[in-house]
N, C-alpha and C positions, 0 to 999 in steps of 0.2 A: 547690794552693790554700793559703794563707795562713791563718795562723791568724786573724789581723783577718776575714777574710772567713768563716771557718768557724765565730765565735763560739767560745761554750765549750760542751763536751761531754764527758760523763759516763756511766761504766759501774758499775752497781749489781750486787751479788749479795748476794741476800738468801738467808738459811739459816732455814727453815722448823723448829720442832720437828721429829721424826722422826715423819712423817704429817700432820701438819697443815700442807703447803702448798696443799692445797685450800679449806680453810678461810681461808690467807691470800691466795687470788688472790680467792674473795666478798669478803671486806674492802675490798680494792682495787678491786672493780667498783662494790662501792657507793659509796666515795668518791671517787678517782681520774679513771676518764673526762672526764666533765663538766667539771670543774676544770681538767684538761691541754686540753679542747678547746678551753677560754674563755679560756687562757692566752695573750697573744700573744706574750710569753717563748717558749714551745718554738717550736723550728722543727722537730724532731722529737722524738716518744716511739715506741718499740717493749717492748712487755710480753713477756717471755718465760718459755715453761716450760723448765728445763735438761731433756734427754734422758738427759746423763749421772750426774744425782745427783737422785731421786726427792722433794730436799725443797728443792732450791733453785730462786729465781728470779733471771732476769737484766734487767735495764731502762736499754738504753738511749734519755737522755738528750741533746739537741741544744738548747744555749741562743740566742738571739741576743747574752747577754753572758752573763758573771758576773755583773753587778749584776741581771737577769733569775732567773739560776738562786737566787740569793741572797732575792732577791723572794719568791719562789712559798713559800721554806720557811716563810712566815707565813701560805702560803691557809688560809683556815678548813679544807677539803677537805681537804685533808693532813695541817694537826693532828689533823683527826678519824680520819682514817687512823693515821697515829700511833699516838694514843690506843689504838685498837680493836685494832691489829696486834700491842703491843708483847709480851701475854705469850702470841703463837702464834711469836713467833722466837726464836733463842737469843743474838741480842744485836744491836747493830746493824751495817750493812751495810758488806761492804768498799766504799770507792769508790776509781776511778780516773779524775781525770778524762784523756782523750783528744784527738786532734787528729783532726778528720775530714780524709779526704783527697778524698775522692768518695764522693757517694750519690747513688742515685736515689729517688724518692717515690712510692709509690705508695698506694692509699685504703690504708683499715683494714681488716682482714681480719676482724671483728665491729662 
């Protein structure tokens, strides 16, 4: 696959205080969902708990462009995320963006 055809795509990990990544996946349910559903920018989200590190989360991201993923960082939805997230983390998020090579899709698992 082409990166023209795979859009852009992005892998987030976020570092919760120590203990309070539960407090930041609420956050993200109240803001986030709804927002990414109504986005027609994503072509996929996946919300992730790490197994290996009890205060991180991972999120990958599938744009149909960069001008798409670029877009969304102005949803209201996600400045409010923002907003509400910023002092349960300890700074902000590594990103990397990626080249998808093959996915399959399937529902959402909530």
């Amino acid at each position: 696959m082409s990166s023209g055809s795979a859009g852009h795509a992005l892998v987030l990990r976020h570092r919760a205080k120590p203990g309070r990544r539960d407090e930041l996946v609420e956050v993200w349910r109240r803001h986030m969902p709804d927002a990414v559903q109504a986005n027609d920018g994503h072509r996929a989200y996946v919300f992730c708990a790490s197994h290996a590190d009890p205060d991180v989360l991972l999120v990958f991201q599938q744009y149909r462009d960069a001008a798409a993923a670029q877009e969304f960082l102005g949803n209201p939805a996600y400045l409010a995320y923002l907003e509400e997230s910023g002092d349960l983390l300890t700074g902000p998020p590594e990103v990397e963006a990626v080249e998808p090579l093959w996915s399959k899709v399937a529902g959402p698992t909530r």
